[in-house]
C-alpha positions in Angstrom: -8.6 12.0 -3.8 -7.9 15.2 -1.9 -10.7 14.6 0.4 -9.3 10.9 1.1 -6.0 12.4 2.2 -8.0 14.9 4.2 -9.9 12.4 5.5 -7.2 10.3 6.8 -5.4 12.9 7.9 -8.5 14.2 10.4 -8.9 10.5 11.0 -5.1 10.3 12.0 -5.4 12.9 14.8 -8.6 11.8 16.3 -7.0 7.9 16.9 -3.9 9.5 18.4 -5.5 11.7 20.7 -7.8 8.9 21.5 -5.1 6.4 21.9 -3.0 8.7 24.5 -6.5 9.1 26.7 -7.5 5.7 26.3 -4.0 3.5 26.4 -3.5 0.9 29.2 -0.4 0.8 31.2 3.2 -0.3 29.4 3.3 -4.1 28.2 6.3 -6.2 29.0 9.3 -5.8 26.9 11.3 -8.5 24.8 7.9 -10.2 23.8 9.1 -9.3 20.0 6.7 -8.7 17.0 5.0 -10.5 14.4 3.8 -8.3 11.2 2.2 -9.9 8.2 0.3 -8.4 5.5 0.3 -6.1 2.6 3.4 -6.7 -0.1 3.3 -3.0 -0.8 3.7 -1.4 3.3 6.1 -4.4 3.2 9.4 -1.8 2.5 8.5 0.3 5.3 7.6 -2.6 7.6 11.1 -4.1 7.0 13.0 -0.7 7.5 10.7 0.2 10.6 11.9 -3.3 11.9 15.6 -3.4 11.5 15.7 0.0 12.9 13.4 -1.2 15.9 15.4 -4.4 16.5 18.7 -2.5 16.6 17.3 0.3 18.6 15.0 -1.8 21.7 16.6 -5.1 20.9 13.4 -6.8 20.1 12.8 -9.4 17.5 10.7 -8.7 15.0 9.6 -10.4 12.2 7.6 -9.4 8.5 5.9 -11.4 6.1 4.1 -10.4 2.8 1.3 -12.4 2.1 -1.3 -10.0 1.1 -3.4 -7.3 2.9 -6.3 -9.7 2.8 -4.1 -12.1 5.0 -2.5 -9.4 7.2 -6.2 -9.0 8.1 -6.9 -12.8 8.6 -3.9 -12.8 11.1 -4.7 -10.1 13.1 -8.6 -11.7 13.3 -6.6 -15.0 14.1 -3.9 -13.9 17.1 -0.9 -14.8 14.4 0.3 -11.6 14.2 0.8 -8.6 16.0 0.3 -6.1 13.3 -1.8 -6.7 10.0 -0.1 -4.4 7.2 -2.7 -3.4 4.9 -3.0 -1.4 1.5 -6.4 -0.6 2.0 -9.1 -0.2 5.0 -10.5 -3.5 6.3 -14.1 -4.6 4.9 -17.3 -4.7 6.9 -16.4 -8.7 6.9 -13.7 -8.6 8.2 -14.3 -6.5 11.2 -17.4 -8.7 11.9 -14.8 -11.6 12.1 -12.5 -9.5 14.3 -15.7 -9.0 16.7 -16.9 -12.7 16.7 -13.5 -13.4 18.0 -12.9 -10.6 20.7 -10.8 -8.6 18.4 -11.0 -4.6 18.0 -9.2 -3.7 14.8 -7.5 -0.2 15.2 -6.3 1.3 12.1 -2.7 3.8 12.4 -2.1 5.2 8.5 1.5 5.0 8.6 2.1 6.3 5.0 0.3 7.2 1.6 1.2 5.5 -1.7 0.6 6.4 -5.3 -0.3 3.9 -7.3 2.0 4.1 -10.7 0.9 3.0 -14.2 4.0 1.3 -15.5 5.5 0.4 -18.7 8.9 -0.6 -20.0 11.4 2.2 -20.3 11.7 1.4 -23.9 8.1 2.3 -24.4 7.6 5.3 -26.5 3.9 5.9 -25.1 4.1 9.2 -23.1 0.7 9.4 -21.1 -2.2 7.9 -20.4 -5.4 8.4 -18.7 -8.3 7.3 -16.5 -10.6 5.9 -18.8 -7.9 4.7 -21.2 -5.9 2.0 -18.2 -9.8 0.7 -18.0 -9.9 0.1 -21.2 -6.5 -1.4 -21.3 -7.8 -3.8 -18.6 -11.7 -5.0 -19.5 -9.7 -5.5 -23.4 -11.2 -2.7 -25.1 -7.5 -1.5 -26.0 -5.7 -4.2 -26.7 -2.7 -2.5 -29.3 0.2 0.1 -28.2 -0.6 2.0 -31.5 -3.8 2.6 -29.9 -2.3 4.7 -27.1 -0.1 6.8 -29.9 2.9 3.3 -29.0 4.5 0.7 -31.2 2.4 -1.7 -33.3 2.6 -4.4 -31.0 -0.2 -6.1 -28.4 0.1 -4.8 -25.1 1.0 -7.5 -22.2 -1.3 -6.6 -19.3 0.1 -7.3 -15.8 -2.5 -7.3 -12.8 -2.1 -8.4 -8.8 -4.3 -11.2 -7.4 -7.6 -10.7 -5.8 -6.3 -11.0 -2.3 -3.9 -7.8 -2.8 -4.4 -4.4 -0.9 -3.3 -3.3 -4.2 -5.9 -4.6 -6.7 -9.0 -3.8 -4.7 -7.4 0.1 -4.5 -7.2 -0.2 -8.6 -10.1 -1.3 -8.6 -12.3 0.9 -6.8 -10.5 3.9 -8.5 -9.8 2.8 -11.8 -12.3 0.0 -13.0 -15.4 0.8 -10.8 -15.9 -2.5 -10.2 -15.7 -3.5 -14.1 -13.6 -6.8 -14.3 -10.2 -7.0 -15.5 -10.2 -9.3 -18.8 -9.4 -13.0 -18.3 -6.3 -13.2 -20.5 -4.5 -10.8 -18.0 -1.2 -12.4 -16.4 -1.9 -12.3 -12.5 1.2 -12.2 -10.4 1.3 -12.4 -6.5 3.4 -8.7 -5.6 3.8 -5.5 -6.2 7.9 -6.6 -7.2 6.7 -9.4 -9.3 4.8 -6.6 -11.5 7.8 -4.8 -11.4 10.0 -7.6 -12.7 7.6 -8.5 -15.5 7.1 -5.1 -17.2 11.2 -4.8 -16.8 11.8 -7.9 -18.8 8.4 -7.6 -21.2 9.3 -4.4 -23.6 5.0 -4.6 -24.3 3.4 -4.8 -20.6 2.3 -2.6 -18.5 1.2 -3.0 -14.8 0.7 -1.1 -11.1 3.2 -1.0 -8.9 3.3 1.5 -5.9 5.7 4.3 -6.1 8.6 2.4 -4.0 8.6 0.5 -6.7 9.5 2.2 -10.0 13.3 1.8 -9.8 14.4 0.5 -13.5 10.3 1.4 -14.8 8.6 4.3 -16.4 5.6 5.7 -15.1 3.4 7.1 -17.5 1.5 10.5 -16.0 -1.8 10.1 -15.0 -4.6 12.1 -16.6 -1.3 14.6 -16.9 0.1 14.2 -13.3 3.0 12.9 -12.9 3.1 10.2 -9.7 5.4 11.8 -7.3 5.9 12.0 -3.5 4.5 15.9 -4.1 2.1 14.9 -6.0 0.6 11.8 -3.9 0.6 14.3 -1.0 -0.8 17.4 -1.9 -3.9 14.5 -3.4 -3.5 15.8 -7.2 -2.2 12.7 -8.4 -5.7 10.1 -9.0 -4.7 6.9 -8.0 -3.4 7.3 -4.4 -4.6 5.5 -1.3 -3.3 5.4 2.6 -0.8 2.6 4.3 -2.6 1.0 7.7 -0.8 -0.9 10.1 -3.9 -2.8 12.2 -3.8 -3.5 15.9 -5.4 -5.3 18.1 -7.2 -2.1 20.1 -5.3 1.0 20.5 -1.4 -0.3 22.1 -0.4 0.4 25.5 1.8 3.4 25.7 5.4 2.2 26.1 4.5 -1.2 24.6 6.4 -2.5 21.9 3.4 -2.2 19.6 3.0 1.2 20.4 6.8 2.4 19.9 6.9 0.4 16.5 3.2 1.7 15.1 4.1 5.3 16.0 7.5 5.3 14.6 6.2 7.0 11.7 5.3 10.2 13.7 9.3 10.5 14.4 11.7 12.3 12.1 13.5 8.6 11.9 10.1 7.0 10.9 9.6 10.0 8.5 12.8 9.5 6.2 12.7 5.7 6.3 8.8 6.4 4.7 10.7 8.5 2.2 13.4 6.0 1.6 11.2 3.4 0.8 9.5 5.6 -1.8 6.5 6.3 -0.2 4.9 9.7 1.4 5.1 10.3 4.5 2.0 12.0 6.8 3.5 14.6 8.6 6.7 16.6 7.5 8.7 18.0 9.7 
């Protein structure tokens, strides 16, 4: 995971300094925005928007319907910005191209993904291999993870969330998630489930643990310290996607780079999320 957040970081520089060389001249302002897209950049789309809309009097509008969608509107001309929990597939940029569209991915944040449980569960850790098993059905009891005696409620996303694919490419390399598994639509609604089921456990990103207990990770604790310095094992980058790199001055531009300014950086923080670049 280190080398992913080393990665993007590298990646990060190289599209900025490619964007100031190769950005066209400012757009026309009061056009507004549209942003649709991943559930879980969804906090720090909101905040980035009522601070831009108080700040250049532009209207902008969010929606939450999945990374898998925010990518279907950018390929489709319905929205300006495609939020997305993970990077977009060799599909989809193939769609993009059929249709005139060059995807540019900005990494506006990175996000831990949190194991959580009720806070009345006494179950203290948990690692790696043992959330798989949790969710193919090979551990099916809390007593089996040193808990209560009582069957554990297992909360997953949908197949069209940012989220899931990240869990699982990092936790169940690709195994299947068992078919009796209660499959909820965002990253709150597994929040609101394990809050009101003492037995369940789900993934939420870090933004959204308030009223959950995370359990540590192969003995790392998800934090924003943690996320960043890459020790924590289920972490993954935020993209906003535009349509080619924006023109400078543009509103795209000024809203997709907000999170390079010290404003953009503590409404990341707010939201529970880590930012890229400290200042």
């Amino acid at each position: 995971m280190k080398n992913l957040l080393q990665f993007t970081r590298s990646l990060l520089g190289k599209a900025a300094l490619l964007a100031a060389v190769t950005a066209l001249p400012a757009m026309a302002e009061g056009k507004g925005l549209v942003l649709d897209g991943s559930t879980t950049v969804g906090p720090i789309a909101k905040s980035f928007a009522q601070y831009f809309m108080k700040k250049y009097s532009c209207d902008v509008s969010v929606s939450e319907s999945g990374s898998g969608n925010g990518a279907k509107g950018l390929i489709n001309s319905t929205c300006d910005i495609g939020d997305m929990s993970r990077p977009m597939k060799d599909n989809e940029f193939a769609a993009a191209a059929a249709k005139g569209v060059q995807p540019v991915a900005h990494v506006i944040a990175y996000d831990g993904i949190a194991i959580a449980v009720n806070e009345a569960n006494p179950v203290k850790a948990i690692t790696m291999e043992q959330i798989q098993k949790v969710y193919i059905g090979e551990i099916t009891n809390w007593k089996q993870l040193g808990g209560a005696d009582a069957e554990i409620v297992v909360v997953s996303r949908d197949t069209s969330s940012g989220t899931f694919e990240t869990f699982e490419g990092l936790v169940m390399k690709k195994q299947p998630v068992k078919g009796t598994a209660e499959v909820v639509g965002s990253n709150q609604a597994v929040a609101n489930r394990v809050k009101s089921t003492p037995n369940a456990i789900g993934y939420v990103g870090i933004g959204y643990l308030a009223g959950l207990k995370a359990l540590p990770v192969n003995g790392i604790v998800p934090t924003v310290k943690t996320v960043q310095s890459g020790e924590y094992p289920i972490a993954r980058p935020l993209f906003m996607y535009t349509n080619g790199y924006p023109a400078m001055g543009s509103e795209i531009f000024r809203f997709v780079t907000l999170y390079l300014t010290e404003d953009g950086q503590r409404m990341v923080e707010e939201a529970g999320f880590v930012p890229v670049t400290n200042y």
